[in-house]
Steps between C-alpha positions, in 0.01 A plus 500: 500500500830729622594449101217621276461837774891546396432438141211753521702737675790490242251497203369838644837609554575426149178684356586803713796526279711635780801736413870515780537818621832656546597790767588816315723769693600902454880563484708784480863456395729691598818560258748685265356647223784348322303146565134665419509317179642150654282491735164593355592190257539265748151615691356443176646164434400372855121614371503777681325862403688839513242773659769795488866618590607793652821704553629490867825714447852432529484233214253312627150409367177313640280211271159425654285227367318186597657160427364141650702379765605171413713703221750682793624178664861623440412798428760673776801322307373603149481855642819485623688396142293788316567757693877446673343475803346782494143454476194406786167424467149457725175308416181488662201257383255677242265218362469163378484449123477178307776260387605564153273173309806287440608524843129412571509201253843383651352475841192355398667250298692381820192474719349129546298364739615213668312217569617416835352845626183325607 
């Protein structure tokens, strides 16, 4: 009886067409203006989204955007080759978005149920 209420649930999971949802945060970087270009590249390669920059004097510059968090892992050391050291950066959570589809496929495609869940 346990097994056709699971099967029902998982059908109606299934129908619901559910979609993974991925934190998204706002950062400002901190860095040369020298690195500007480097380093609004790289936000953009780890999917992120540029919002704006702006000058903070004495050669220095700030990015702001919003990129999802799984993407700044090693973010610090990544920083730290494109600027010399030189640049910092803060976060703090904005939304959740979803998963980019293949990412959704790949997970989906590694779910199973197992039979000895009963």
């Amino acid at each position: 009886m346990f097994r056709v209420r699971r099967e029902g649930a998982v059908e109606a999971i299934r129908a619901a067409a559910p979609i993974v949802l991925e934190p998204i945060v706002n950062i400002e970087i901190l860095g040369p203006e020298s690195a500007i270009g480097d380093l609004t590249g790289d936000l953009a390669g780890k999917r992120g989204h540029i919002t704006g920059t702006d000058s903070r004097g004495a050669g220095m510059a700030a990015i702001s955007g919003q990129v999802p968090l799984a993407e700044l892992a090693d973010y610090q050391s990544r920083l730290k080759s494109l600027t010399g050291g030189r640049g910092a950066y803060s976060i703090g959570f904005s939304h959740y978005a979803p998963v980019p589809p293949q990412t959704q496929s790949l997970l989906a495609g590694r779910f199973r149920l197992r039979e000895d869940d009963d």
